[in-house]
N, C-alpha and C positions, 0 to 999 in steps of 0.2 A: 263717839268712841275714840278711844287712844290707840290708835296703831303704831307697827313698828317706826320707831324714833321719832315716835309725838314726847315732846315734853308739856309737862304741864305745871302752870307757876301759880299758887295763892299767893296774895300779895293782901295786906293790908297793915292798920293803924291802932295796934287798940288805944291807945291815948286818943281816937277820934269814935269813942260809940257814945252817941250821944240820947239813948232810951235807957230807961228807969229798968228796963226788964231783962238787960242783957250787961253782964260783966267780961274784966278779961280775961276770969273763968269760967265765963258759960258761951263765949265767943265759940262762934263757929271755926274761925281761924285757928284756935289754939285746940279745938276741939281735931282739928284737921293734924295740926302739927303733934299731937300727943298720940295720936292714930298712926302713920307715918313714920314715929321716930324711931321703930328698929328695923325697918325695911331696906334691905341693903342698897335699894335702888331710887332712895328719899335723900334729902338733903333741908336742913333749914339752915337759913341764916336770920340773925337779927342787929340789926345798924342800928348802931348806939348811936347815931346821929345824923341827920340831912343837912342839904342844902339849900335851906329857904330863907325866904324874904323876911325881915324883923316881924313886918304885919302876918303873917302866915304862923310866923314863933310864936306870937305874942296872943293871936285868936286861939289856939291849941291851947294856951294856958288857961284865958279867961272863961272860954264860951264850951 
């Protein structure tokens, strides 16, 4: 349970779902974030970019 001045953070990738059965519209994550997004006490953010390794870049794209 979330008690007074619990926060709570989802955090994921959809560029990383890697099953036939789930999109970046059927993600639970966006499914969260669309629920969420007129609650005055919600917040999303989305980083249009990281800080990772070439190998890390470059598995995201291939695999």
């Amino acid at each position: 349970r979330a008690g007074p001045g619990t926060k709570v953070i989802c955090l994921g990738n959809l560029g990383q779902i890697d099953t036939p059965y789930i999109t970046e519209t059927t993600s639970g994550l966006t499914y969260v974030v669309d629920r969420f997004k007129n609650w005055e006490h919600s917040a999303h953010t989305t980083l249009m970019r990281g800080e990772r390794s070439r190998l890390a870049d470059y598995a995201t794209q291939v695999l």
